[in-house]
N, C-alpha and C positions, 0 to 999 in steps of 0.2 A: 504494500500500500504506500503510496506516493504521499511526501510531505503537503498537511494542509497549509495554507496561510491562510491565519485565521483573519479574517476581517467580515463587517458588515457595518455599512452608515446609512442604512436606509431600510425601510420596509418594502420596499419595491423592485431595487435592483436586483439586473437578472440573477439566478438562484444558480452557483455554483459548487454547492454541497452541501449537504442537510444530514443530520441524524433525525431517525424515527426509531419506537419500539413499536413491532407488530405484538398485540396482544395474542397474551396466551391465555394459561390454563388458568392464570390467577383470576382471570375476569369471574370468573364461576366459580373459585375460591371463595365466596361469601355464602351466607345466607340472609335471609330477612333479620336476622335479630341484632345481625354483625353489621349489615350496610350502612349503617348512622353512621359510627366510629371510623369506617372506610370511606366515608366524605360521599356517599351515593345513598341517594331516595328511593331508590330500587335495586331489584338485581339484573343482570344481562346478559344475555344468550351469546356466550363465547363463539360459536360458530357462529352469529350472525354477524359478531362485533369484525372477527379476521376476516371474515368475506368482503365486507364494508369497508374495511381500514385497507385490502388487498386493493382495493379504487382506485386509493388517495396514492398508495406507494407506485403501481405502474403508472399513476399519471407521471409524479416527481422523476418515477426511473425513464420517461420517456425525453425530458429533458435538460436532467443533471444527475451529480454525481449522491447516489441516495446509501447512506451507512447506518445499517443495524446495529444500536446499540449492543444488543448480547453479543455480536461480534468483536465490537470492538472491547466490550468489558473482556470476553474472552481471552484476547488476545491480549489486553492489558493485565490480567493476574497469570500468565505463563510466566509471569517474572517471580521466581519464588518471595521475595523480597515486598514486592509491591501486594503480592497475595495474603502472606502473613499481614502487615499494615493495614491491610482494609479489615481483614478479617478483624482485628481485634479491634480496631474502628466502631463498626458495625457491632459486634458484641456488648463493648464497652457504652455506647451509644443506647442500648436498647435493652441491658442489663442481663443479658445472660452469657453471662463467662460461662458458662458449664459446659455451651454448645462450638466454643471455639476450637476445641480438637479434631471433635467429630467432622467439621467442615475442613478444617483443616487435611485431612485425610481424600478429602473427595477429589477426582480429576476435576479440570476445568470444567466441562461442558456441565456436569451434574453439579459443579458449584455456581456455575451461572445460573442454573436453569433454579436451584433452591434459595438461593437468595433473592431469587424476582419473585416466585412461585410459593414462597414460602417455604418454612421447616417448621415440621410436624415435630409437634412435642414426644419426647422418647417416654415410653411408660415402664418405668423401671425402677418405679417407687408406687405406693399407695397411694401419698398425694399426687405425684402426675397423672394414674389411674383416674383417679376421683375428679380431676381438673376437669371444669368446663371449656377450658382453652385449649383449642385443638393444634394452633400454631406456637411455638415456643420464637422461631421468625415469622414475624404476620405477614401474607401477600403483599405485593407492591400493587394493589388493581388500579390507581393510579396513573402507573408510570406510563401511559399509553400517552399522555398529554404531555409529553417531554418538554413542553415550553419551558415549564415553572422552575426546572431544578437547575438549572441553566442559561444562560442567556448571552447573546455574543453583541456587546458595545464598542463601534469601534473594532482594531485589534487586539481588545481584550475580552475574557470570557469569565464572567460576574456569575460565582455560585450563589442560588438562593436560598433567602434565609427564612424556610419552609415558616410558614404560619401554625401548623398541626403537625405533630409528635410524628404520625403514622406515614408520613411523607418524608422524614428527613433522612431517611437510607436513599433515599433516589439523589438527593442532593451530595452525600458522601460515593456514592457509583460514579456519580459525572465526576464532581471532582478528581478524584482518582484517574478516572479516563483524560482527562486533559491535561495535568499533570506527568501521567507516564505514560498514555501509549507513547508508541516513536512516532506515531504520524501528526500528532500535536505537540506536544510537547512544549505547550506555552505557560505561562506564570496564571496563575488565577487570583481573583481578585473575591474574598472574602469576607463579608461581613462580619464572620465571628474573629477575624483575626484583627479588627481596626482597636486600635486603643481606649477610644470612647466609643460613648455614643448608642452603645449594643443594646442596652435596657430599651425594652420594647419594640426594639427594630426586626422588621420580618420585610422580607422582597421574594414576590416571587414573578417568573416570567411573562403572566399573562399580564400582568401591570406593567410594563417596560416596555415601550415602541420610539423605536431608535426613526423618529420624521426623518433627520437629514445629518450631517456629519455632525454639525454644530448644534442641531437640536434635539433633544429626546421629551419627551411625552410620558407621564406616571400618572397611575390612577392609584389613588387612596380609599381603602376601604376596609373588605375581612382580612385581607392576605396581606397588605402594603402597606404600612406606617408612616407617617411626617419621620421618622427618625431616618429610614431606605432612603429617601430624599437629600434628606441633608448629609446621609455617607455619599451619596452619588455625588454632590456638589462637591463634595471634600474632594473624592477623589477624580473628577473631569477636569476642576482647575488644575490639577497639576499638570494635567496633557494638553489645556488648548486654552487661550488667551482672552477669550468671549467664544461665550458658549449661552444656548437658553435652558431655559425647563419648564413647561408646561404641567401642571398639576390638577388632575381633574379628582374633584371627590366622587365619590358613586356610594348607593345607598345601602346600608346593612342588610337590607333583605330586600328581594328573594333570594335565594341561592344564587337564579342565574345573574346574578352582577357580581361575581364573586370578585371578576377580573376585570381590569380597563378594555380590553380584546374583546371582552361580553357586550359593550355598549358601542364601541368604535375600532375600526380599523380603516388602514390605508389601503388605497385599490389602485390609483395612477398616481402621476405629478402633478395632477390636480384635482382630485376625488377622492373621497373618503365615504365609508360608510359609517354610518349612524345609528344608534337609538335616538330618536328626537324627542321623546317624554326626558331621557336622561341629559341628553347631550346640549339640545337645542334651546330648551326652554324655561325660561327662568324659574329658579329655584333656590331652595336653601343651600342648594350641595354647590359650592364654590369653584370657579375655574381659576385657578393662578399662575401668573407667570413671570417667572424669576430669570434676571439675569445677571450676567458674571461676567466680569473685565477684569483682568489683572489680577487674579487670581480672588477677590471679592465680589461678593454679591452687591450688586448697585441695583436693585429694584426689585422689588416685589409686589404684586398689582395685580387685584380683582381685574379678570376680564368677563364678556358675555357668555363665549364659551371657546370650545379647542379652537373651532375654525377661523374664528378671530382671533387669537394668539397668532395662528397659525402665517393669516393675510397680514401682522405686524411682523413676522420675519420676513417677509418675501416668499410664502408658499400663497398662494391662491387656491385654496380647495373649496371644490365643491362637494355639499352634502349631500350622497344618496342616503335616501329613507329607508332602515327596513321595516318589512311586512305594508311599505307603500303608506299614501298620504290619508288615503279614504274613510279609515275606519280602526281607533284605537284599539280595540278586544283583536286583530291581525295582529297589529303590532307587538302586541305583548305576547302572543303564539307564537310566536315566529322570533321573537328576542329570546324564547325561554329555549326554542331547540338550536339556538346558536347561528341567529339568522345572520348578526354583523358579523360573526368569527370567519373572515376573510383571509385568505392567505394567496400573497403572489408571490410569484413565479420569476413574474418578467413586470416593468411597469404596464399597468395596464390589461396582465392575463391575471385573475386570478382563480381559485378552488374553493367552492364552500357547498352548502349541504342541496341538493336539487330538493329537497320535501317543502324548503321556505317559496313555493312557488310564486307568493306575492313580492317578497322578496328579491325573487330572479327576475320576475316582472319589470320589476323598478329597474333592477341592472339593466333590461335589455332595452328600454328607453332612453338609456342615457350613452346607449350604440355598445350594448356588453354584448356580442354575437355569444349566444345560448349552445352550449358543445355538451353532450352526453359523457363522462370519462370514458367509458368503453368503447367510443370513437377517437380519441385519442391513444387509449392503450394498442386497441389493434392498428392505429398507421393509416385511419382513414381521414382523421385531421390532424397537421403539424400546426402546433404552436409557433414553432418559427416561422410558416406562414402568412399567419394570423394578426391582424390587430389587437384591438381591447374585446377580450374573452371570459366569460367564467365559465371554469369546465366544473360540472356537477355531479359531483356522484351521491353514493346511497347512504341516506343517514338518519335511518329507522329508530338502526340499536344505539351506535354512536353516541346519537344527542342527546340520551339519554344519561347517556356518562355525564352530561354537563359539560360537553365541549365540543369546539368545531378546528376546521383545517388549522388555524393557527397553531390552536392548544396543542395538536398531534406535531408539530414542525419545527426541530430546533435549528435553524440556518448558523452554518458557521462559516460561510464564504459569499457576497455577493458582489455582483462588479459595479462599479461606480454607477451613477447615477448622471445624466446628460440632463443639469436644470435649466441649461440656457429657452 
């Protein structure tokens, strides 16, 4: 595997390498009684979720370079070194020292496959007998949304700082991966490692959308803190001399707002989609944007909302609607199965779920030519043919997880961006 260089300064430019995890067997690792604590309001048909999730990955593999996480974890703990280290990580992390031998002993493949999949509590006592706890390592069901634990700013690559306990093994996997595989091998940037500041600070990936070199975009709410913010400032002043930050609050419930990516994403160099109950219109929940010269913040300043921040950098975006203009009880359907969670490709191509049909509506008024994925997977449409596209695939069981294309997509290489 060929060295990455890691960069990304945009949510748009073309897509020149990505991790995803195709889900496995952990999806169905739960039951009704456990799905609270696994961050899910239901449970999910594992085979519906890999058939569905198999859409999104031949689109990506149809036009860049697409890398399985369990691969490259794989290949990252063939170093006995880095294997012991995680291991006791992840042990120490989750408080069961007892089980770091036994894993220790396993080949790779069966140690990847059980630290995603879970490990089964050994019964070789009374009380493990009698335990209601079936995993002694809990499933990752999760880790299918690979944004969150990860995230690439820039040529740097920012581990997050999980909100819930049951998530924070995905965030010690990536780091590790990017750390020691040899095809990255880059420094990461950690929030538990900054000096201050850490009390109450959590970051995770769906709140982080890297607008432009110079600008990046945070939503605050269950998973993202004022604290994540103010480490991001700390540490972008030291790499660029004026820089912004946009800050959008979003509301503690329902679930699906959990992420900035749940209300908004970018689609061209000049389009964005929207929630517009959230995004557009005035409200309690505050839009802020912060700027930084010389290594200090010179301004902080209520704005209307992102798209205005946005038109005072010098981006002009315009707001598509989802679930369309017509009729609010759409809108809120179709925000709940991840109608904004948008994710491009190319500026202007993007992936998100075909079921938000009002949703895709809207796109294709605003000249989004409407592509089926399995016409792109079998070679009957090329994207590099194409204009401004959203390719749609199937997202029954998916959106049910509480996530869309983005959530599934961790970009760690894209090429510049042409703003002229």
């Amino acid at each position: 595997m060929e060295k990455v260089n890691v960069r990304v300064d945009s949510e748009i430019g073309r897509l020149e390498g990505v991790i995803i995890h195709s889900p496995g067997p952990e999806i169905e690792n739960m039951t009704p009684a456990t799905a609270e604590r696994a961050l899910y309001s239901d449970i999910l048909s594992g085979n519906v979720c890999t058939r569905e999730h198999a859409q999104l990955r031949g689109v990506l593999e149809s036009v860049t370079n697409v890398f399985e996480m369990r691969h490259l974890l794989g290949e990252t703990i063939a170093d006995q070194n880095v294997r012991t280290s995680l291991i006791e990580k992840i042990c120490r992390n989750e408080q069961v020292p007892e089980i770091a031998e036994d894993l220790l002993a396993l080949d790779d493949d069966e140690l990847c496959r059980q630290i995603v999949e879970g490990v089964l509590v050994r019964q070789d006592s009374l009380t493990s007998f009698l335990s209601k706890e079936r995993y002694a390592l809990r499933p990752l069901h999760n880790f299918f949304f690979m944004r969150d634990a990860a995230m690439t700013v820039g040529g740097n690559i920012v581990i997050g700082r999980m909100a819930n306990r049951v998530r924070e093994r995905e965030a010690l996997i990536m780091e590790t991966i990017f750390d020691r595989h040899p095809a990255f091998g880059v420094t990461t940037l950690n929030p538990l490692d900054s000096p201050r500041g850490l009390k109450g600070l959590s970051v995770e990936g769906g709140d982080v959308l890297v607008a432009r070199e110079d600008v990046i975009v945070i939503g605050l709410g269950a998973r993202t803190t004022p604290q994540a913010v103010d480490w991001f400032v700390d540490r972008m002043r030291q790499r660029r001399d004026v820089f912004h930050v946009i800050v959008q609050e979003l509301p503690e419930q329902p679930e699906s707002f959990i992420h900035l990516d749940m209300v908004f994403t970018f689609l061209d160099r000049n389009a964005c989609m929207v929630y517009e109950p959230v995004i557009m219109r005035p409200s309690r929940l505050q839009t802020v944007h912060m700027k930084v010269e010389g290594g200090r913040v010179v301004s902080i300043d209520e704005v209307d909302h992102i798209p205005a921040a946005l038109r005072a950098v010098g981006m002009d975006i315009e707001a598509v609607t989802c679930g369309g203009h017509t009729d609010p009880w759409l809108q809120e359907r179709e925000q709940w199965h991840s109608g904004t969670n948008f994710f491009a490709v190319a500026p202007g191509q993007v992936v998100g779920y075909g079921r938000n049909v009002h949703t895709i509506e809207e796109l294709d008024k605003h000249g989004f030519e409407v592509v089926p994925a399995d016409d792109v997977i079998a070679g009957r449409k090329s994207l590099a043919d194409m204009g401004r596209t959203v390719v749609t695939i199937d997202g029954e069981e998916l959106a049910r997880g509480g996530g869309g294309c983005r959530c599934m997509t961790m970009p760690v290489r894209r090429a510049p961006v042409d703003w002229s």
